[in-house]
C-alpha positions as YAML, in Angstrom:
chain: A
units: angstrom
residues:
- id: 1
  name: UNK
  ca: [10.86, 54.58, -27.98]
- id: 2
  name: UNK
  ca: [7.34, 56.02, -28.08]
- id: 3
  name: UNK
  ca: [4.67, 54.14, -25.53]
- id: 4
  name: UNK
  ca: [1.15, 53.49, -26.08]
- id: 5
  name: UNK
  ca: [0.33, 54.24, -22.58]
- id: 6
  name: UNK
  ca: [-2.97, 52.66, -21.14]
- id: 7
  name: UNK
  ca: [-4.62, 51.32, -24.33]
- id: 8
  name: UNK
  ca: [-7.07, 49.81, -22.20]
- id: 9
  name: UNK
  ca: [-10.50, 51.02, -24.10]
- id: 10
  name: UNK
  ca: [-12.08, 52.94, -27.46]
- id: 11
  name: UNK
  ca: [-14.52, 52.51, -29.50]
- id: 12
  name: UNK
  ca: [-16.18, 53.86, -32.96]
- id: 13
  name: UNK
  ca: [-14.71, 53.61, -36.40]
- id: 14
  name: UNK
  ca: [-11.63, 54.83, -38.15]
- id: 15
  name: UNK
  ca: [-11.43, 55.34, -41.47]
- id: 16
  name: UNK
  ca: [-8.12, 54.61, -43.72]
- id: 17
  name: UNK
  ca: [-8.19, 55.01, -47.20]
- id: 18
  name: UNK
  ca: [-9.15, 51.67, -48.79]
- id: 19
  name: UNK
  ca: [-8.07, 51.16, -52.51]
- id: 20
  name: UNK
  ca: [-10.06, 48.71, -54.31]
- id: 21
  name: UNK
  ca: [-7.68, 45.02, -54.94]
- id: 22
  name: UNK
  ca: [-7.89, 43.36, -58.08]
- id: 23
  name: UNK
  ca: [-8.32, 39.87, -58.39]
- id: 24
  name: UNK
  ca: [-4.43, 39.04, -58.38]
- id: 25
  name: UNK
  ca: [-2.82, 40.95, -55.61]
- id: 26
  name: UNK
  ca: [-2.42, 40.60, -52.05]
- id: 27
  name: UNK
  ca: [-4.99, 43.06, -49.76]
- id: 28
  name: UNK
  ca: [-4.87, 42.84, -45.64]
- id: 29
  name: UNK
  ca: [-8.01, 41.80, -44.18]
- id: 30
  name: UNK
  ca: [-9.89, 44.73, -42.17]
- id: 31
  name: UNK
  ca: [-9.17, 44.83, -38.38]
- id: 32
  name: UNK
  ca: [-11.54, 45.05, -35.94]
- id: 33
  name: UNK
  ca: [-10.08, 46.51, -32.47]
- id: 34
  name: UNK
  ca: [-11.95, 46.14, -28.93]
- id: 35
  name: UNK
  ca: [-10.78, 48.48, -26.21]
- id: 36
  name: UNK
  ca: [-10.25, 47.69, -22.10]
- id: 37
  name: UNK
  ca: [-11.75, 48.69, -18.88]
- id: 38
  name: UNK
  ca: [-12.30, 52.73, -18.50]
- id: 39
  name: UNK
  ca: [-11.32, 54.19, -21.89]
- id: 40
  name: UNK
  ca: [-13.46, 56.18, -24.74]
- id: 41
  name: UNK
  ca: [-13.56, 56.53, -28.69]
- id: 42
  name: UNK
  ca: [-12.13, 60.03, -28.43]
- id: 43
  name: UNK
  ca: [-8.54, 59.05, -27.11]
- id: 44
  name: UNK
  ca: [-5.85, 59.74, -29.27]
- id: 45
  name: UNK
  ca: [-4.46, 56.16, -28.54]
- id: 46
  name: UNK
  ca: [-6.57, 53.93, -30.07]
- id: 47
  name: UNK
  ca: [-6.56, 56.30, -33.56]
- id: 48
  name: UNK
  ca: [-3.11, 56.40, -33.45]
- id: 49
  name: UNK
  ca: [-3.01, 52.62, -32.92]
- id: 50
  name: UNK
  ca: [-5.37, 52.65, -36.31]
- id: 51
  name: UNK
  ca: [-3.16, 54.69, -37.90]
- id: 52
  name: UNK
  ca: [-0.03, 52.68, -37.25]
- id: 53
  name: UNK
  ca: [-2.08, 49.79, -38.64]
- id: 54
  name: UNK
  ca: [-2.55, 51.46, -42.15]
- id: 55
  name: UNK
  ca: [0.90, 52.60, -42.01]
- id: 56
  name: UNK
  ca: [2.13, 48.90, -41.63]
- id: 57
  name: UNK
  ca: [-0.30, 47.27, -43.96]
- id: 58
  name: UNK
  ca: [-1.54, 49.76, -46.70]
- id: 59
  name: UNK
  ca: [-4.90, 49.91, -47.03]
- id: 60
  name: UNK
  ca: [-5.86, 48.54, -43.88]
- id: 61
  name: UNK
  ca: [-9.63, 49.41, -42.85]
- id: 62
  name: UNK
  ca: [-9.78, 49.41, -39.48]
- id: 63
  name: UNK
  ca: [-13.07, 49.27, -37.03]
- id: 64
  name: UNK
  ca: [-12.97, 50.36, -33.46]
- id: 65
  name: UNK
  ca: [-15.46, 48.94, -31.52]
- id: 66
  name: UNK
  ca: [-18.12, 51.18, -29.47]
- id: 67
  name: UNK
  ca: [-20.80, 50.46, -27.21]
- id: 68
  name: UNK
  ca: [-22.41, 53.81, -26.68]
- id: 69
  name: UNK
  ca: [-22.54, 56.84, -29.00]
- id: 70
  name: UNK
  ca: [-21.06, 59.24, -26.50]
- id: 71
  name: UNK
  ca: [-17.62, 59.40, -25.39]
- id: 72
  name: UNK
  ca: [-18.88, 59.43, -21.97]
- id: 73
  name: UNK
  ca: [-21.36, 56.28, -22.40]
- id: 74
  name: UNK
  ca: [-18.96, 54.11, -24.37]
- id: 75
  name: UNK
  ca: [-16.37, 54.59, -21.48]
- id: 76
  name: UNK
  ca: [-19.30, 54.22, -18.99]
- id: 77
  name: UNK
  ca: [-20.32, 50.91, -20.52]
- id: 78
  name: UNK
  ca: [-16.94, 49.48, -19.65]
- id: 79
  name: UNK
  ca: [-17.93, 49.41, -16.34]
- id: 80
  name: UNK
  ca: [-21.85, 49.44, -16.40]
- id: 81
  name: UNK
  ca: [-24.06, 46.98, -18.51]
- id: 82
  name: UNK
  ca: [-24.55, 43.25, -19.37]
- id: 83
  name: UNK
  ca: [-21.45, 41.37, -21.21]
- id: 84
  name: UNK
  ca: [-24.10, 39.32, -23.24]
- id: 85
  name: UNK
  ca: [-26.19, 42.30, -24.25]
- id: 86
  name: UNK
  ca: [-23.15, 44.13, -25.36]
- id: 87
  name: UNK
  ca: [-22.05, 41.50, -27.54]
- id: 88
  name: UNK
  ca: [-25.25, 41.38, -29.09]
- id: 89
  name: UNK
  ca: [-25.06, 45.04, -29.85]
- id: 90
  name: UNK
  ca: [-21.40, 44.47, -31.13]
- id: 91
  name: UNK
  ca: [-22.38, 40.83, -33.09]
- id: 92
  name: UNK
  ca: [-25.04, 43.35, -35.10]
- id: 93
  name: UNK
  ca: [-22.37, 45.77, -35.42]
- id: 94
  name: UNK
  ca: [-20.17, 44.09, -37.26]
- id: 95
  name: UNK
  ca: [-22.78, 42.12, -39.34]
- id: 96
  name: UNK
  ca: [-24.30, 45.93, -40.93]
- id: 97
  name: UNK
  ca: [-20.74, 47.14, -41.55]
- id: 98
  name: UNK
  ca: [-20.73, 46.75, -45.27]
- id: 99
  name: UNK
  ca: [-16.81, 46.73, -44.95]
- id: 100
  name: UNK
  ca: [-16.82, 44.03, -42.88]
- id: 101
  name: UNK
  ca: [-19.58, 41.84, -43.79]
- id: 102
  name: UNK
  ca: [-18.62, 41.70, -47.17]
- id: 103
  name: UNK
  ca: [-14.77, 40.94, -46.64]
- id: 104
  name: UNK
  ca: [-13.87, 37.07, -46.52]
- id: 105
  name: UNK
  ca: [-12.40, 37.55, -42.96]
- id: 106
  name: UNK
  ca: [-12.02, 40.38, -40.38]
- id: 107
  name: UNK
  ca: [-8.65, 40.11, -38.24]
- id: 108
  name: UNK
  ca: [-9.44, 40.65, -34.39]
- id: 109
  name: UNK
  ca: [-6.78, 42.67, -31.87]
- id: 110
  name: UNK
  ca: [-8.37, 42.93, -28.12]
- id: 111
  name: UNK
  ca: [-6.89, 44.94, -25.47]
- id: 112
  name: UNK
  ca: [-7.50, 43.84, -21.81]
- id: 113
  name: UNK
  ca: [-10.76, 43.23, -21.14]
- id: 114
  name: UNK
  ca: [-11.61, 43.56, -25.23]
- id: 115
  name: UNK
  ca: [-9.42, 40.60, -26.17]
- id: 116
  name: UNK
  ca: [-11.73, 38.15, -24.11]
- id: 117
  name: UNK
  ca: [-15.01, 40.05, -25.39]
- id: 118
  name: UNK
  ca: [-13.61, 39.82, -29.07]
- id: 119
  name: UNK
  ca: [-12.88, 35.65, -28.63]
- id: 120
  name: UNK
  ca: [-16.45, 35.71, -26.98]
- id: 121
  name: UNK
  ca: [-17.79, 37.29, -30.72]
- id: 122
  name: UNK
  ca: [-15.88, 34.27, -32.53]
- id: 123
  name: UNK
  ca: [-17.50, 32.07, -30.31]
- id: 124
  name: UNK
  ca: [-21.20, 33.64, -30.03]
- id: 125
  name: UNK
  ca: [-21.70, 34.40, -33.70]
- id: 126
  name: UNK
  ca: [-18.19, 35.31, -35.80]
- id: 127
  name: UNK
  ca: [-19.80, 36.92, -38.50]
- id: 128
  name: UNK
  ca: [-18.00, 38.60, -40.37]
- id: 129
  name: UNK
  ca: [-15.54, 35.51, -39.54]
- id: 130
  name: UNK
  ca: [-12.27, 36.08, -37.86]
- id: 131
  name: UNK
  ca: [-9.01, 35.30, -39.31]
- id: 132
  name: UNK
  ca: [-6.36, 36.22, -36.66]
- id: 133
  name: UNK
  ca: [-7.27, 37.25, -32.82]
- id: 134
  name: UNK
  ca: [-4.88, 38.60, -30.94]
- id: 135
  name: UNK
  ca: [-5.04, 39.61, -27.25]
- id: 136
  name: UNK
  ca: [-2.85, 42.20, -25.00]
- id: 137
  name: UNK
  ca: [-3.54, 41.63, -21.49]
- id: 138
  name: UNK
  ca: [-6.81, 40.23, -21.72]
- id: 139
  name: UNK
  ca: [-8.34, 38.36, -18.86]
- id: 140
  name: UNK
  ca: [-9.06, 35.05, -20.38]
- id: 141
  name: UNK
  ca: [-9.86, 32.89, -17.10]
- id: 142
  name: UNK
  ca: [-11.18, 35.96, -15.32]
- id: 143
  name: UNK
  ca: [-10.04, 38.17, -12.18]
- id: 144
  name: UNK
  ca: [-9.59, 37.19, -8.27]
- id: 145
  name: UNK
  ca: [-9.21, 40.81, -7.44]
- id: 146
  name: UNK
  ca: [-10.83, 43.71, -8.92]
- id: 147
  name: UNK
  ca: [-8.87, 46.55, -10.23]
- id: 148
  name: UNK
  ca: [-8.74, 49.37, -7.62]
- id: 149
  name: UNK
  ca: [-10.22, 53.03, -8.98]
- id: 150
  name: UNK
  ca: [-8.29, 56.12, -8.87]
- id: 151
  name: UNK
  ca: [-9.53, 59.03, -6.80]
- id: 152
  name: UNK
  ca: [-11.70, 61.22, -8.60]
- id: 153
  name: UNK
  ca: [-12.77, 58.13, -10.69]
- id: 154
  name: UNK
  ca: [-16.61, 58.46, -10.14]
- id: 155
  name: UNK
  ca: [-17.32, 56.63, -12.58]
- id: 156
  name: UNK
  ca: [-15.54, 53.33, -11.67]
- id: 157
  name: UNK
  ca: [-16.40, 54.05, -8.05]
- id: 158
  name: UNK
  ca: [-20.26, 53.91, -8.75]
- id: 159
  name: UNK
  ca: [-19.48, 50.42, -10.15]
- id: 160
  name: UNK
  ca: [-17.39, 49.31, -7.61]
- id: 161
  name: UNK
  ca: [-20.23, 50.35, -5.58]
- id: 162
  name: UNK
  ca: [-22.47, 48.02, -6.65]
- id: 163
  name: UNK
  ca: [-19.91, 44.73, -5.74]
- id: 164
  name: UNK
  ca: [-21.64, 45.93, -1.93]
- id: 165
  name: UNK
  ca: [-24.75, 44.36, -3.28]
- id: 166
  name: UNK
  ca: [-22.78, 40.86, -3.40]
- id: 167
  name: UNK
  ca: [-20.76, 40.03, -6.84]
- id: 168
  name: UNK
  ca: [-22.99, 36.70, -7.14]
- id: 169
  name: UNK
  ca: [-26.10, 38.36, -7.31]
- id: 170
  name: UNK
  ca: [-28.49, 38.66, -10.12]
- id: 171
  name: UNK
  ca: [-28.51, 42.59, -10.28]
- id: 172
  name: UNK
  ca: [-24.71, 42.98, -10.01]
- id: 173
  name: UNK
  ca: [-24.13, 39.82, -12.31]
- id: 174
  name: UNK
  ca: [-26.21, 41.74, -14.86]
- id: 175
  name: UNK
  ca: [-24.94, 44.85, -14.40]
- id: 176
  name: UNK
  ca: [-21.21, 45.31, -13.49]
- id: 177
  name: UNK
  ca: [-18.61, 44.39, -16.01]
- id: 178
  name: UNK
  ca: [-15.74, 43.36, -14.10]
- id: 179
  name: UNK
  ca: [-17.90, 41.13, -11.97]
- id: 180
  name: UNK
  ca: [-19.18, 39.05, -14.49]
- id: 181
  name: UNK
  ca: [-15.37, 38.04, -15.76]
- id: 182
  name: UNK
  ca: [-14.93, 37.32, -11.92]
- id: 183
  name: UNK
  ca: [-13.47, 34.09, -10.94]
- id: 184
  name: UNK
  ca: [-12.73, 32.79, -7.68]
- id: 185
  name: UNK
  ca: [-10.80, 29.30, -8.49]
- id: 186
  name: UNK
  ca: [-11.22, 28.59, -4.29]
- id: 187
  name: UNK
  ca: [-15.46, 28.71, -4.88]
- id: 188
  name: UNK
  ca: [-15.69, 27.59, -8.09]
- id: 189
  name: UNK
  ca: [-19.63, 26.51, -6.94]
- id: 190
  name: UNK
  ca: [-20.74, 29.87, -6.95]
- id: 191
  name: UNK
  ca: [-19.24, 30.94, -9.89]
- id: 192
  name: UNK
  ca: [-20.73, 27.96, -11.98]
- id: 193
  name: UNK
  ca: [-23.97, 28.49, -10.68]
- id: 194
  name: UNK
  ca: [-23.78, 32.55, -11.29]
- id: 195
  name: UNK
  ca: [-21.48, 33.95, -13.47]
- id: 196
  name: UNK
  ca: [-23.55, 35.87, -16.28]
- id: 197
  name: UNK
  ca: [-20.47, 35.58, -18.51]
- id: 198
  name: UNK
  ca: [-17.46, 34.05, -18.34]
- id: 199
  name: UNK
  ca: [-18.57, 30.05, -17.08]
- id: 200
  name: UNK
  ca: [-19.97, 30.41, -20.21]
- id: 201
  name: UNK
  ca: [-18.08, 31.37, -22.91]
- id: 202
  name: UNK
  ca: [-15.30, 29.34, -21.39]
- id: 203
  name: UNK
  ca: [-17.76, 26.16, -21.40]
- id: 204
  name: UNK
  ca: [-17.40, 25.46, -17.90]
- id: 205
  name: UNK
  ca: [-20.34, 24.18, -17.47]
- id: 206
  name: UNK
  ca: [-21.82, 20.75, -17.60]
- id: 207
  name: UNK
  ca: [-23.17, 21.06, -20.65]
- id: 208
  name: UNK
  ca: [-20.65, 22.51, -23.64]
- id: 209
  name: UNK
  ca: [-21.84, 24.40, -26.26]
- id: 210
  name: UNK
  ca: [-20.11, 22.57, -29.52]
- id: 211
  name: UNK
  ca: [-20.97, 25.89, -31.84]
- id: 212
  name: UNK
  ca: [-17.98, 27.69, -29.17]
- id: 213
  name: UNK
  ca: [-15.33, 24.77, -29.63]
- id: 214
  name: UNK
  ca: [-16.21, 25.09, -33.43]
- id: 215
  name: UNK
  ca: [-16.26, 28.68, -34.15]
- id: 216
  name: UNK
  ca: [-12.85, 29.20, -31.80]
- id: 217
  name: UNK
  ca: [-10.75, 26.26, -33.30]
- id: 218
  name: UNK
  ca: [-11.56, 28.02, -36.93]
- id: 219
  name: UNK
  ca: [-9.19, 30.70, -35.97]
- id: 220
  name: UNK
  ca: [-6.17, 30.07, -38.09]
- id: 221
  name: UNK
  ca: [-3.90, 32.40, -35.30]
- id: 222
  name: UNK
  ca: [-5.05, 32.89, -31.77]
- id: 223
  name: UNK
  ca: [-2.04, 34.72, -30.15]
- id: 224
  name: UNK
  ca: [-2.44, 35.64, -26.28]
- id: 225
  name: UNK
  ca: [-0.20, 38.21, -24.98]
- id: 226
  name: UNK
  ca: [0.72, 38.85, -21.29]
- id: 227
  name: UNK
  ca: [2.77, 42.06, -19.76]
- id: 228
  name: UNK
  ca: [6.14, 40.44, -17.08]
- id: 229
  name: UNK
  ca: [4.98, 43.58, -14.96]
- id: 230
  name: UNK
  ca: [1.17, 43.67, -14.81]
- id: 231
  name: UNK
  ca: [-0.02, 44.69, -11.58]
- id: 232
  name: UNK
  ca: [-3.75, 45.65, -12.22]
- id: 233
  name: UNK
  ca: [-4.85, 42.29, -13.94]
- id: 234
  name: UNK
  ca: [-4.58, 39.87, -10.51]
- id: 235
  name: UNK
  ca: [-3.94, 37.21, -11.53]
- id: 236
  name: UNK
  ca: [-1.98, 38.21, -14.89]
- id: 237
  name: UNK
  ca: [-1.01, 34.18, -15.88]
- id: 238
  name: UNK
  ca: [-5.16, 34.92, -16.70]
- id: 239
  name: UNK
  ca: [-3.89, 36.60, -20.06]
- id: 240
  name: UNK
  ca: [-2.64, 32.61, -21.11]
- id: 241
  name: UNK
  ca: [-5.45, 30.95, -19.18]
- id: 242
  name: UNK
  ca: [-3.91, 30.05, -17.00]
- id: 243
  name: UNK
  ca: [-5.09, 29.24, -13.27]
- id: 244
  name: UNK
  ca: [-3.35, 30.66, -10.45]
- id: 245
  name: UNK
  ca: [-4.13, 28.94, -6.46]
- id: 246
  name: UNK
  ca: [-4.66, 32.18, -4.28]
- id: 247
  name: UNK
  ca: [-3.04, 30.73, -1.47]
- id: 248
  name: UNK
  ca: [0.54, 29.14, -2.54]
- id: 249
  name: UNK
  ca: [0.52, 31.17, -5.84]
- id: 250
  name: UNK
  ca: [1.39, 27.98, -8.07]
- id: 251
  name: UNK
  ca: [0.15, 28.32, -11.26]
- id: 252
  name: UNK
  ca: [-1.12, 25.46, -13.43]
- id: 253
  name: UNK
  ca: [-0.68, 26.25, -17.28]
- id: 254
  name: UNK
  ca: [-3.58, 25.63, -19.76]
- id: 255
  name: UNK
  ca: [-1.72, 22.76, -20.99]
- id: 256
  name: UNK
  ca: [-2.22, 21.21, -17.54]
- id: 257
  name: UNK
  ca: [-5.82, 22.29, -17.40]
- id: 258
  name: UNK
  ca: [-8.82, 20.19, -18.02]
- id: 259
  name: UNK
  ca: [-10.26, 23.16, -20.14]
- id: 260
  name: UNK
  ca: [-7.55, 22.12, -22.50]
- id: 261
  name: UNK
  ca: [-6.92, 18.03, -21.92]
- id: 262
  name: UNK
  ca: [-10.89, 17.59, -22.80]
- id: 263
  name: UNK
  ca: [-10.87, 20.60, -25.48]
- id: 264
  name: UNK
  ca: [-13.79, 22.04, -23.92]
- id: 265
  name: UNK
  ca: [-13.22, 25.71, -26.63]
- id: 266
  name: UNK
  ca: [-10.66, 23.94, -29.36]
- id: 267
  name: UNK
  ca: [-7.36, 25.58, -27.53]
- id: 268
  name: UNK
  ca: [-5.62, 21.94, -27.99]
- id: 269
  name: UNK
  ca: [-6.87, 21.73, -31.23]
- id: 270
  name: UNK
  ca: [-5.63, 25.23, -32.13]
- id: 271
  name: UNK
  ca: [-2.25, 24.40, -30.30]
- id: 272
  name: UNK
  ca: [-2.17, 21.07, -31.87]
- id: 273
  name: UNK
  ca: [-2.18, 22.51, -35.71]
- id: 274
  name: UNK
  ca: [0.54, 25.26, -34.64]
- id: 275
  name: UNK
  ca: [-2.27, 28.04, -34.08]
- id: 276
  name: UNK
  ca: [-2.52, 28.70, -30.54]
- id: 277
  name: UNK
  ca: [0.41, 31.16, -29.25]
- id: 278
  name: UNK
  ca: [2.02, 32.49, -25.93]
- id: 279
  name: UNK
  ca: [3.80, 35.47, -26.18]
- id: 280
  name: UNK
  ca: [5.27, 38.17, -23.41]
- id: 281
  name: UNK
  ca: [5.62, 41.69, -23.64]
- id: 282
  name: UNK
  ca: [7.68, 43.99, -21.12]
- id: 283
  name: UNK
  ca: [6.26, 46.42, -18.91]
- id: 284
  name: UNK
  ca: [3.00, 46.72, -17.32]
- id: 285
  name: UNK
  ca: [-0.55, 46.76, -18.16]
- id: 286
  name: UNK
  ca: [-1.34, 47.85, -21.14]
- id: 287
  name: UNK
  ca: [2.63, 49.80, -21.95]
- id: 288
  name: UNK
  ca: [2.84, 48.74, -25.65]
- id: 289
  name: UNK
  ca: [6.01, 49.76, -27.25]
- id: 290
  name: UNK
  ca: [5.35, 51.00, -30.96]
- id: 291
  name: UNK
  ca: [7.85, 48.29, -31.44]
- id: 292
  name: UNK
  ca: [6.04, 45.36, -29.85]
- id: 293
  name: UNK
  ca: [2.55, 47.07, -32.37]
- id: 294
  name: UNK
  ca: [4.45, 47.15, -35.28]
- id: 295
  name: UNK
  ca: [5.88, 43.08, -34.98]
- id: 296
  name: UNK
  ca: [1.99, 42.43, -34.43]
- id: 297
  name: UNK
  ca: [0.68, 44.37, -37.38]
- id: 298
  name: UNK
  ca: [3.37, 42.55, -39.45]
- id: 299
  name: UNK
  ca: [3.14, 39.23, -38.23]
- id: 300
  name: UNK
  ca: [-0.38, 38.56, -37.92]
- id: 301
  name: UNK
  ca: [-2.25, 41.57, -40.18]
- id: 302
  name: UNK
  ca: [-0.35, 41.15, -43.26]
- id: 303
  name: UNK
  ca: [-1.80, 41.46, -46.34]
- id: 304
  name: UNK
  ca: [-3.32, 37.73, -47.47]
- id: 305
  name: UNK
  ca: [-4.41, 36.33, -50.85]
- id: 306
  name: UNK
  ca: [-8.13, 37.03, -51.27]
- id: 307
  name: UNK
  ca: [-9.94, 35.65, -54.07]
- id: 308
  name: UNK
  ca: [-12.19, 38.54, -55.30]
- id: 309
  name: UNK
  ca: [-15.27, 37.69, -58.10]
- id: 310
  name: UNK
  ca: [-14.56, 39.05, -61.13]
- id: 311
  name: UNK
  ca: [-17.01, 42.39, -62.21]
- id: 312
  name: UNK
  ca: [-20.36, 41.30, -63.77]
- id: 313
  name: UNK
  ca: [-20.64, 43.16, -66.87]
- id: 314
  name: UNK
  ca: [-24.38, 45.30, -66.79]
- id: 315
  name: UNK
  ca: [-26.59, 42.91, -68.68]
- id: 316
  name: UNK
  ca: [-27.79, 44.32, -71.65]
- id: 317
  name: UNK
  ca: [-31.52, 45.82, -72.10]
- id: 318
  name: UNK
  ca: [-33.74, 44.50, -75.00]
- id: 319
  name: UNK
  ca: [-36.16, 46.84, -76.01]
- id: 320
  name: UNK
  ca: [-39.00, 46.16, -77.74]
- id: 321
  name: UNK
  ca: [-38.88, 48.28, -80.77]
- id: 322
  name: UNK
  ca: [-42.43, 49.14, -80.93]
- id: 323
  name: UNK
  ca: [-41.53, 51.13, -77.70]
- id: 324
  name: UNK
  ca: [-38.76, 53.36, -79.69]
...
């Protein structure tokens, strides 16, 4: 069984061939794919990922998100830059993509630290609007621990440099990507009062943004998937938000949560109408099985029903016949 080994970031487009639906058939939706932590557009991965896509649903367009224009700054931006900027850049993005803006829906697939950018875009502006999001590994109530680098990783050790500077303050809060999905359930305080990101997109705060709970209960499939063997995401229950205690290790499922009993994003409403979905994959972070792609693809990328406009015929031209 081939392995999509460490999927965990990419960016830029990729291209399959679209063929034009007519009004009565079936067409998938274009897919929209946000990498992880370290990885670039020019990884063979994430196009052969794309590929698989357009094998399992014909005519599949698929968009691969990117930050920077470079191999080297779109993987640098995974660790270096501000969450909320970035999705700005992304949330224009997507809007100028002809493809995409003009298509009913877009369907969403995040990997790691993508899948809780991508629910961040349905929440933040979801246009083009998302159909399905799904999520591999994704760090949906943030990180106790960050991710060690591996020597020779200069890159990720510059950023992990910067945690030095303390992961509350402004500069690194602004500037280092895993700190600002950083949560500390044993000083929640400082994380309220600090967090550039994640308190708010996850409407922790006093005051909820309605437009979040709106956007992210208009999903009609929001399916969260966590790896049995992850040992880089710490804690990895965080892939079905779910909070772990640091001390005892007892975790406390979202259904137990006060995130969910006062619907503070629309995860009990989603859950409630049969649209909110738990679902485990062997292995560890980020080890997809082409198997475990292809059920996705099928299951939640499948070609829909879209109701196209019929062609405008041209209008004709009078002419006035004193100008023949």
């Amino acid at each position: 069984m081939r392995h999509f080994t460490q999927l965990l970031f990419l960016a830029l487009p990729f291209l399959s061939t679209a063929r034009p639906p007519s009004s009565s058939e079936l067409t998938p939706l274009p897919l929209v794919i946000w990498h992880g932590l370290g990885d670039d557009y020019t990884r063979a991965g994430l196009k052969e990922v794309a590929a698989l896509s357009d094998t399992i649903n014909p005519g599949t367009y698929v968009h691969i998100i990117h930050i920077g224009d470079s191999a080297s700054a779109d993987r640098q931006a995974t660790f270096l830059g501000n969450i909320t900027d970035q999705l700005s850049t992304v949330c224009d993005q997507l809007a100028s993509e002809p493809i995409l803006s003009t298509a009913p829906a877009v369907n969403a697939l995040g990997f790691s630290q993508g899948g809780q950018f991508l629910r961040a875009y349905v929440e933040r502006c979801n246009f083009p609007p998302v159909r399905n999001l799904v999520t591999f590994g994704s760090q949906h109530n943030g990180i106790f621990e960050f991710q060690e680098c591996s020597w020779g990783d200069f890159v990720c050790r510059g950023a992990e440099a910067l945690l030095h500077a303390g992961r509350w303050s402004n500069f690194v809060q602004s500037q280092f990507v895993p700190a600002q999905y950083f949560r500390d359930p044993a000083d929640l305080d400082a994380y309220l009062e600090n967090s550039n990101f994640l308190a708010d997109v996850n409407n922790e705060r006093v005051l909820k943004n309605a437009t979040y709970k709106e956007n992210l209960s208009s999903l009609n499939r929001f399916a969260m998937f966590m790896f049995e063997d992850d040992k880089m995401v710490h804690p990895k229950e965080t892939s079905w938000f779910a909070e772990v205690d640091l001390e005892s290790g007892e975790v406390t499922p979202l259904r137990e949560r006060v995130i969910y009993k006062e619907d503070w994003l629309g995860l009990r409403e989603l859950d409630e109408k049969g649209a909110l979905e738990f679902g485990t994959l062997k292995g560890e972070h980020m080890q997809l099985a082409e198997d475990d792609l292809v059920k996705v693809f099928t299951e939640y990328f499948g070609p829909v029903e879209v109701d196209i406009p019929p062609v405008q015929s041209q209008p004709k031209v009078l002419v006035n016949q004193e100008d023949l």
